[in-house]
Every structure is written in structure tokens, then in C-alpha cells.
N, C-alpha and C positions, 0 to 999 in steps of 0.2 A: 139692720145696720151692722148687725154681725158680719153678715155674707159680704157687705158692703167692705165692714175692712178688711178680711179674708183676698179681695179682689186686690186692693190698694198694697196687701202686703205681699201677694205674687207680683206685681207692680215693680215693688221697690227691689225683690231678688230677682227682676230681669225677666222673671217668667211669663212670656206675653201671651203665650199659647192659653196659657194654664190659668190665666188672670179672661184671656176670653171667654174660655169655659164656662167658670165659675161665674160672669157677670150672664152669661147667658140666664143661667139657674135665677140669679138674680132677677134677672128683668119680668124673668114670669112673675114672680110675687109681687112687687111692685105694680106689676100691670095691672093682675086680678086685684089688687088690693085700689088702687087707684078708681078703678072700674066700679068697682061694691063702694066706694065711699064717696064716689060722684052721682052713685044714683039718686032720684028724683024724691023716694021716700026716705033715703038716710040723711037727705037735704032739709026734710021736712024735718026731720028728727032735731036735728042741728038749731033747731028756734026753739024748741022744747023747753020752757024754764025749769032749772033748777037742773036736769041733767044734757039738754041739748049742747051745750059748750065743750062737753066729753067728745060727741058726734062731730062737731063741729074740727075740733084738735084732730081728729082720726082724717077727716077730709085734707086739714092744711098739711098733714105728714105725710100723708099716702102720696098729693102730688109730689111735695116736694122732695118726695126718696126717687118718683119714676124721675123726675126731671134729672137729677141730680146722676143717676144711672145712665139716662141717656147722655148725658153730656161726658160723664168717664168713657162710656164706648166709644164716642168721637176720637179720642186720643187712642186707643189699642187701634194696635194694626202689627199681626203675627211679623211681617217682614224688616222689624226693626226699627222702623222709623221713629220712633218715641218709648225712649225706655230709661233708663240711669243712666245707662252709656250716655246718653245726648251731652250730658255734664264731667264727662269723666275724660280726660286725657290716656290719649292709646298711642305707645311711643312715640310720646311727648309734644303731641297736637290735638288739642279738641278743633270738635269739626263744626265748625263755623257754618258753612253752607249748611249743614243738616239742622244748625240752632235756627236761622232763619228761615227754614221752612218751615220750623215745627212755633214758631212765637205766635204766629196771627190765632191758632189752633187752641196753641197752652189759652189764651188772653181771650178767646169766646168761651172755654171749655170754663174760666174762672169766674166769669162775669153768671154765667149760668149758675155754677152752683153755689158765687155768694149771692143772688138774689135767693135762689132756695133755701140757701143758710137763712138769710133773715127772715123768712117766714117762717120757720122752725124757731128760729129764737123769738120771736112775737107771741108765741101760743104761752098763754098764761097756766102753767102749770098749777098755780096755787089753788086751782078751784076745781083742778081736775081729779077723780080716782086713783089713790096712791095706784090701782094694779095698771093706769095706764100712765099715772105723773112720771112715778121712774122709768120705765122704759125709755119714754120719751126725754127727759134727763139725757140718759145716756147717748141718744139718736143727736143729741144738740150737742155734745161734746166730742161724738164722731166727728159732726158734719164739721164744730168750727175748727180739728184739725185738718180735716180735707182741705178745707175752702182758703186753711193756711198754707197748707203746700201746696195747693194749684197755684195761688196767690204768689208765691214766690218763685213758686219756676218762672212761669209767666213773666216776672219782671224781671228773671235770671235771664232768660232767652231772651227779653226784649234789647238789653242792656250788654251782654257779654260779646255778642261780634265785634263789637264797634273797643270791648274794654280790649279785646283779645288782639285787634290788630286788624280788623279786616277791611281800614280806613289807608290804612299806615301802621309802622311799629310802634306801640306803647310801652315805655319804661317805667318799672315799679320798684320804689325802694321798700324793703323787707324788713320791720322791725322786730328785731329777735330780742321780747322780753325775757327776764329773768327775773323771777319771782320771786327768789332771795334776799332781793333788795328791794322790797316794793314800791309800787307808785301806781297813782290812781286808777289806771288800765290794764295792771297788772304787774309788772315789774319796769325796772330798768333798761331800757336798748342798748344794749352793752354792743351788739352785736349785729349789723346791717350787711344786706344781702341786696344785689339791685338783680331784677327781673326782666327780660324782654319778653314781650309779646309779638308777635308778626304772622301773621294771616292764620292764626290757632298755634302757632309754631312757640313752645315757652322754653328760653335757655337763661341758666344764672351767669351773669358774666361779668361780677366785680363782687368783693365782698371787702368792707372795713368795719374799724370799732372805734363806736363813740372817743375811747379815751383821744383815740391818735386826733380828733378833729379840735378840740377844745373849746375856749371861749371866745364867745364871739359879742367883739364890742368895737358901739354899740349895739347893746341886744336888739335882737328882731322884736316889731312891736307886736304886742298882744292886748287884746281888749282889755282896761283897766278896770270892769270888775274881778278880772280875773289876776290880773296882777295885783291886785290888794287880799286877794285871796291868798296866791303861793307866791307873788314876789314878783321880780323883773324876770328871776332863775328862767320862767321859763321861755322865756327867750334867748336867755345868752350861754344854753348849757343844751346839746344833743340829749344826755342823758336825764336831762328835766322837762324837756318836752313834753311827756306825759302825766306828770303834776297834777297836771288841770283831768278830769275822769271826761272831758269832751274831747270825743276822738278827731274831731273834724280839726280844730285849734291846733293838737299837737301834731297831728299830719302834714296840716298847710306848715308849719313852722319847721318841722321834720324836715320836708322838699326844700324850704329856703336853705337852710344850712347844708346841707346836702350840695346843692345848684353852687353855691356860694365855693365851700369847699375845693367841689371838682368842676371847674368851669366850663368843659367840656360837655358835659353830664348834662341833661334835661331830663326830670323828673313828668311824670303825667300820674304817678296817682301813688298811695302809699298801700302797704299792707302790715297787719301785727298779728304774729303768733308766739304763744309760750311752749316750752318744754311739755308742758299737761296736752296741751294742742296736737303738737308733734308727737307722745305719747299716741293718741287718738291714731294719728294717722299712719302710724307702724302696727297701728292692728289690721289696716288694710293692707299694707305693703306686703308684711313680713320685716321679719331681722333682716339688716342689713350687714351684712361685715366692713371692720373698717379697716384691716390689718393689710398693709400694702397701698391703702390709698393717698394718693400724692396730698390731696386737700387735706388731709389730716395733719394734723404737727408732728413732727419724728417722737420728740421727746412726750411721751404721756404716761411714764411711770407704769401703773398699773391698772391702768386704765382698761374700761372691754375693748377686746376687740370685735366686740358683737353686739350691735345696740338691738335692744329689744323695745315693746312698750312697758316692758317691767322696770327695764334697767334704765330709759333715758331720765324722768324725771331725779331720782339722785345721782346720777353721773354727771347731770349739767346743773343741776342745783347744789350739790354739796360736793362729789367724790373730785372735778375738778379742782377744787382749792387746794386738796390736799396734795393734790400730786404733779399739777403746773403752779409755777412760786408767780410768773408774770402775768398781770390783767392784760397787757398785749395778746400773750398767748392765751390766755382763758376764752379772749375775745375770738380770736382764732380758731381753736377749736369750735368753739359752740355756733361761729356762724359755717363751718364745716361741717359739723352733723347735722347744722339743720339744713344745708346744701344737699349734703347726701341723703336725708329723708325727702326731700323734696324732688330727689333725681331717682327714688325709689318711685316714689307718686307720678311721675312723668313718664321717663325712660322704659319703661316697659308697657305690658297688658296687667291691668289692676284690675281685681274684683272693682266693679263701677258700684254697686249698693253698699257696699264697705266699707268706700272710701265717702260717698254722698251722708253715710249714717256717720260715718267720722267728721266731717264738715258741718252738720247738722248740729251733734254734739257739741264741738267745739262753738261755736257760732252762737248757742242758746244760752250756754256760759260765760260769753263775751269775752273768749282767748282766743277769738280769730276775729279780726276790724279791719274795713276797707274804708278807704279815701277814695274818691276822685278826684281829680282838676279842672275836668269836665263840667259844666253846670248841670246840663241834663241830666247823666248818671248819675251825679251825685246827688241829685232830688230825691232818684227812685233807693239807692242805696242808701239814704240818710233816714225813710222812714222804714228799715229792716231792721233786727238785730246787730246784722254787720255794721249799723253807722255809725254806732259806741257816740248818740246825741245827746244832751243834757237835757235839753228845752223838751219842757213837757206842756202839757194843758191841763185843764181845772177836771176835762172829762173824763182823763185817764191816768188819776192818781200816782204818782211812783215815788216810794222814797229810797235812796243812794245813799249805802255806805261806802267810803273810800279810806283805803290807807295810804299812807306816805311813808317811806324811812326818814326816820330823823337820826339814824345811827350812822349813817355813812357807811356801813358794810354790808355784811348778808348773811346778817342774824333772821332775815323770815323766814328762815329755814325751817327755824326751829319754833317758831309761832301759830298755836290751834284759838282759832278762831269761832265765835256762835254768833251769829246776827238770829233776831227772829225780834217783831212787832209784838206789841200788847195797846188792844183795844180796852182805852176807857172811859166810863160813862160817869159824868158829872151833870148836874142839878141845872145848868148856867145854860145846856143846851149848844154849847159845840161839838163837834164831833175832833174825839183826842185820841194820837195813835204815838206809843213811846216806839221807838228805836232803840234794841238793845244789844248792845255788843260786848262779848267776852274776849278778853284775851288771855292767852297765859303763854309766857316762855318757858317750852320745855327745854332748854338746853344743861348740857351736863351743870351741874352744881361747881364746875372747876375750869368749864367753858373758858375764861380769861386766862387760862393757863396754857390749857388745852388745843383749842382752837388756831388755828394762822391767826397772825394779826389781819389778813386780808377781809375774813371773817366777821371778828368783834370789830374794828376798828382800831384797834390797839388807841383808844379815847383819843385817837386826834381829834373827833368834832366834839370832844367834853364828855363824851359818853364814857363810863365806866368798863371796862373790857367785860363782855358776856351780859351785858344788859341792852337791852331793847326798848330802843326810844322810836314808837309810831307815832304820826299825825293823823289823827282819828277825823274826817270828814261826815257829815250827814246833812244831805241833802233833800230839803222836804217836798212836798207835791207842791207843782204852781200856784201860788196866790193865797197858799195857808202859811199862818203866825208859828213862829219859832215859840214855844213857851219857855223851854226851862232845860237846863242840863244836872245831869249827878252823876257821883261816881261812886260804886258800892252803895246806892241810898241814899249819898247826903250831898245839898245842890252845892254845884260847884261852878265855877267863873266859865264863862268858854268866849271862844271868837264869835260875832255871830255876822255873818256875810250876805249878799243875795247876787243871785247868779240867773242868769234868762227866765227872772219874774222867779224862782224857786231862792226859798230862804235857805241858809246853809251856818252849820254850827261849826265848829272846829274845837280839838280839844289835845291837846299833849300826853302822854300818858308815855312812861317809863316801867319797864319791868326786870327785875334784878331773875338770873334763872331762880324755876321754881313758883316765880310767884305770878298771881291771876288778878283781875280785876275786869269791874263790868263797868260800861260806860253807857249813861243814856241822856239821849233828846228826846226832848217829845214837840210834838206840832200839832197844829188842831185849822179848824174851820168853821164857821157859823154856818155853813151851807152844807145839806142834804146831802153826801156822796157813797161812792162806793168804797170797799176798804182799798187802800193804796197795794199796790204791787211791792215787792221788796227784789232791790238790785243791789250787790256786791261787787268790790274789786275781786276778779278772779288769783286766787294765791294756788298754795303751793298742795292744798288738799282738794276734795273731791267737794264743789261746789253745795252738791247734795248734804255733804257733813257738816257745813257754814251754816248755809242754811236752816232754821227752822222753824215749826209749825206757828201760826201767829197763836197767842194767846190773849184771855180777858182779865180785867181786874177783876177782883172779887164786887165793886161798887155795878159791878153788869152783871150781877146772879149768875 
């Protein structure tokens, strides 16, 4: 499986030659390997009590590494046809006809090696010889990344001609969060960008900001679990759309307002990225210069003139305040640089593996979310990363934390963040998992001083200038009991909601700078499962630093 992702990772840097090579080298061991452990007395071996099951595991791996090998050499072919490029825009058209020659290919090649995946995950490790269990450990966690990104091209290529235009032109409106001011998918959409698509052909040809559109009343309707949750807001406010951590809700609602606004305008599907995202995607680009460019606003103080991935996250998260006084224009800028990162990604020849590893990245994190309006795509989009869904099932655990600003400005600037799980075992026989989230506002000690009022909020919504008032969400796995909330240790009242069969807590929490506080849920189940996955609102740090390692009570030894 070594050799294996050696292939997979010439692959992804476009080296088709060098990725045939090496799978050649491959195919011999697997062959001979497949050969030796289909024979008639390594079969016999395999019934052998007490160590035939070892024989046996060497059999279901051996095929399913040749299968799995044949089915990636289906896809190489030195002359281009299938490589990262297929997904990457080259002066500013992906190539549509080469997507739909290559899907029927992606969508056998995947089918192939997730059934070899799941015979590889059947084989019961626990009874096997540590010198063959780990190996094989590992061989299972190769194959279920493979089987996840054949898995997703496949439905990439099935789905993107038709998203791209090669129907007709498709219009995407572009929500440019900001993480400064949180909300449940990430920030605020201060800042909207609309998209065309036409036969691969992508051009940005409108950009406004939330503030210019305002409220709209009657508000657009939204399902009333969910407005008991965050209110009516999130229908009758652009910039509350996102409230709700279900991307499909604030999209579809996104589009109305939008359509509403510019009558003209027909929307066909939505998209969301943050500055973190946009970061990502100027590691593919390069710096961009912005000095002389018309889309840029004249007036930007001290602003760079050189966005890098160093520079954009505080340039469009903090350094703007200081040096544009109007949200019109803050709004203007930032849907401008993200214009011009995006005409970096387009407009030219881009590394194609750089930019797919930056889409990847972003996408795993949940700072980059698609909509359709489409039924079809949005089937195959809404069970990806991309579909930012709530609705879970019982068989595949997830528990969500989400933040909201309750400050009214863009103090999460200054907000470091810890989510991580603790697994515990009680006498009673459910299975109980807390949710635990730190905050602390670092901002200056003088922040209320200091700060723009644009900022703290200079307390127009009651908030104290330089404190940080979040809405703390947790959302539990399908069809398990909300048990209990606390804060620093000791229980405390909270909201408790339910949302697509998942129980959901809510809790308020204010922080003066300086000071920290941990807040937890806990949820549980009567029934047998596996440990829940842990999901966050992506903020203004590095997902991996949010996150961390789940832990046990000391009641679990």
C-alpha cells in the first residue's frame, strides 16, 4: 500500500508518466502476491482453526490490492486525459468535454475499488497477528482515502458539466464570509460576488454588500424549527442567512433575497468562501498585486499592495477596520480581493495539484460550501463535505459546535477557541459523550478604547465595548438525549432545541478581554454506537488548533 500511495501521489502532481511507472512496479507484487494466496494449499490453510483466519485475511487483501491497482491503471493514460488538470481552470474555462469523457471511467474505476475497500474493511483484525493486524490497519486506511477521492471526482465529473454550463449559462451568487463576526458557517456575508458559468467559460460580473440590500419584510420563510432556534432574523436579514450551520437553508434563502433585490438577476445555485479559504487558494496562485487595480477602492490607507496567503487573512479580517472608516467600503474591498483571487485562479495557467490540494483543504474544513437549485446536483452535492447538511443519521454519529456573534461587530477576531469530546462511562449503561468548548478573548486589555467602534460595537446592541458576547450552539448525533449543560463545572440553564431529529443546546456566554471560560453539553444514547465525529464553525484560526484529541473520564479507567 506504500507503492500504492506513491502512485496516487505522482497522480495528484500531474506526473502521469511517472505514476505509470511506479504502478507498473506495483502490479508485479500484487500479482505474485494474489497468485501465492489463491493457491489451493494456502486455501486449505485458511480453515485451519486457530491460525487459518491470518491465511485467510492474506487472501481477501492480496485480491483486493490487485483489483484495486487494476482499476487505478484504467484511469492513467500518459497523453493527458485524466489528471488534476481535468478539474482546474486554464485561462478561465474548465474543459467540460474532457469532464464528460472522463466520468463513466472515474464512476467504474470507483465502484471497483469501493467494493475492494469493503472487503478490506470486513477482515476482522482483532484476531489476527499484531505482525500482520497493523499492516493491514494501515492498507484500510490507505484504501478508504482512495476510495474517498475516486468517490468524489466521480461525482465531480458526473455533476460539473451540466453545474459549468454546458446546458446553458449558470449564475452563482458568491458568499464572502467574514469570520470576524461569526455565524454558524463561518462568518458574516458582508460581501457578495455573482458568478457565470457558460460552456466551462467562468466570469465574475456583479459584486454588492449585504448592508446596501437590508431588511426584508415580510421575511422570507424558513422552517420553524429553525426559527425557534435563531428567530425570524434569518429570513429577513442577508447578513443572518447563515445563523442556521445548514448550508442548504441559508443558500436557498441567500438566492431569494438576491432574485428579490435584483429583479433581473436569476440565481441557479449559491457558493461560500472565507478569507482562510482564499488564503488556501493564493498558495496556488501566487501573490497577487493590487496597486492600479480599478476593482480595488482608491482610498485604502495602508493597506498591501500585495496580497499574499500570509497577508490576506488579517488584511480582510482586522487591518481593513482600521484603515476604511465605511462598511460600504470594507464591503467593497473584500468582495474585490476576493474577485481578484478568484481571477488569479481562473485567468491564467495554475498549478492544477495546488490549487485541487487547496480546494480539498478548504472543503474538509467547511470554508468552502456549494448550493444547487438543481434537484439532481444537489442530491449528489449535499452528501459531500461541500453540502455544509445538518441532518445526520443514528449510523453515523456527528456532534456540531456552532458560534454566532451576539456582539454585533468583529470582535472574533480576537477569539481562540478549543472544541474536543470526553467519552464517559456510567453504571446506567448509555453511552455519554460531553462537548467541550473554550473560549477566551484575547483582545488588548484597553480594546474599548482602542479599537474602531466598527469593531467592539461601541454597545449599541448592549454589549460593553471590548467584550464578546457568542452564541454558543451544540448540536448532537440523530435521536440521542440532550443531558445537561455547565460552565467551568457547574450546571447551568441553557436552550435546548431539536433540529432534523438532532437535539441542540444553546448557551450565551460573554467575555470581558482577557478572560476564558469552558462551556459543555453532554448527550448520550441507550444504543450500542461508534464514537461521534466532531464538526465546528470554521473561525479565524487554523481548524487543526480548534480542534482536539477526544478524551476519557477518569470513570472509563
Amino acid at each position: 500500500m506504500r507503492l500504492t500511495s506513491s502512485v496516487t501521489g505522482l497522480i495528484a502532481a500531474g506526473d502521469l508518466e511517472g505514476a505509470e511507472d511506479r504502478l507498473n512496479q506495483v502490479k508485479e507484487h500484487t500479482g505474485t502476491a494474489r497468485n501465492a494466496s489463491t493457491d489451493p494449499l494456502w486455501r486449505v490453510a485458511g480453515i485451519v482453526p486457530g491460525v487459518g483466519g491470518n491465511f485467510a485475511a492474506v487472501t481477501d487483501a492480496a485480491v483486493a490490492a490487485d483489483i484495486t491497482v487494476g482499476a487505478v491503471a484504467s484511469l492513467l493514460d500518459s497523453s493527458g486525459t485524466f489528471s488534476p488538470s481535468l478539474f482546474a481552470p486554464q485561462h478561465g474555462r474548465i474543459n467540460i468535454e474532457a469532464l464528460q469523457e472522463a466520468s463513466p471511467k472515474l464512476s467504474r474505476a470507483a465502484a471497483t475499488v469501493s467494493s475492494a475497500n469493503d472487503s478490506i474493511a470486513a477482515i476482522n483484525r482483532d484476531d489476527l497477528l499484531p505482525q500482520l493486524a497493523e499492516p493491514l490497519g494501515e492498507a484500510a486506511g490507505a484504501m478508504d482515502k482512495l476510495t474517498g477521492a475516486l468517490n468524489g471526482a466521480a461525482e465531480a465529473a458526473q455533476i460539473l458539466p451540466s453545474m459549468l454550463g454546458a446546458d446553458g449559462q449558470r449564475n452563482y451568487l458568491i458568499l464572502v464570509q467574514n469570520n470576524s463576526e461569526a455565524r454558524a458557517s463561518g462568518g458574516i456575508p458582508g460581501a457578495l460576488v455573482v458568478l457565470t458559468a457558460d460552456k466551462g467559460e467562468l466570469q465574475l460580473v456583479d459584486h454588492g454588500s449585504a448592508s446596501d440590500i437590508g431588511r426584508f419584510t415580510p421575511a422570507f420563510g424558513v422552517d420553524e424549527e429553525q426559527v425557534r432556534i435563531y428567530t425570524a432574523r434569518l429570513g429577513a436579514y442577508m447578513q443572518n442567512v447563515n445563523l442556521t450551520p445548514d448550508f442548504p437553508t441559508a443558500a436557498s434563502t441567500a438566492r431569494k433575497m438576491w432574485e428579490k433585490e435584483n429583479a433581473d438577476s436569476r440565481i441557479d445555485g449559491v457558493l461560500s468562501i472565507d478569507p482562510v479559504a482564499l488564503g488556501y487558494l493564493l498558495e496556488a496562485t501566487g501573490p497577487i498585486e493590487l496597486e492600479g487595480l480599478q476593482s480595488i477602492p482608491a482610498d485604502q490607507g495602508s493597506l498591501p499592495t500585495t496580497l499574499t496567503h500570509e497577508n490576506v487573512v488579517p488584511t480582510l479580517l482586522s487591518d481593513v477596520y482600521q484603515e476604511i472608516d465605511e462598511p460600504a467600503g470594507q464591503d467593497a474591498y473584500f468582495a474585490a480581493l476576493a474577485g481578484e483571487v478568484f481571477s488569479g485562479m481562473t485567468g491564467g495557467s495554475i498549478d492544477a495539484s495546488k490549487l485541487i490540494e487547496a480546494l480539498q483543504k478548504g472543503t474538509s474544513e467547511g470554508r468552502l460550501l456549494v448550493w444547487s437549485g438543481v434537484a439532481d446536483e444537489q442530491k449528489v452535492i449535499a452528501s459531500s463535505p461541500l453540502g455544509g447538511v445538518v441532518a445526520g443519521t443514528p449510523e453515523n454519529p456527528e456532534i456540531g459546535v456552532y458560534f454566532n456573534d451576539g456582539t454585533g461587530a468583529k470582535m472574533d477576531y480576537y477569539v481562540r477557541r478549543e472544541v474536543k469530546l470526553e467519552k464517559r462511562c456510567e453504571p446506567d449503561g448509555y453511552y455519554r459523550y460531553a462537548v467541550q468548548t473554550t473560549l477566551s478573548n484575547n483582545a488588548p486589555s484597553d480594546a474599548g478604547r482602542t479599537l474602531p467602534d466598527y469593531v467592539t460595537g461601541a454597545g449599541v446592541f448592549g454589549v460593553e465595548p471590548g467584550t464578546v458576547q457568542t452564541n454558543v450552539y451544540a448540536y448532537g448525533p440523530a435521536e440521542w438525549l440532550l443531558n445537561s449543560a455547565a460552565r467551568d463545572g457547574a450546571k447551568v440553564p441553557f436552550g435546548s432545541y431539536e433540529h432534523d431529529e438532532r437535539p441542540v443546546a444553546a448557551a450565551t456566554i460573554s467575555l470581558a478581554p482577557g478572560e476564558s471560560t469552558t462551556v459543555e453539553f453532554e448527550f448520550s444514547t441507550p444504543y450500542e454506537t461508534e464514537a461521534p465525529s466532531l464538526k465546528v464553525t470554521p473561525t479565524v484560526q487554523p481548524t487543526s488548533e480548534v480542534l482536539q484529541p477526544t478524551t476519557a473520564s477518569k470513570e472509563c479507567g
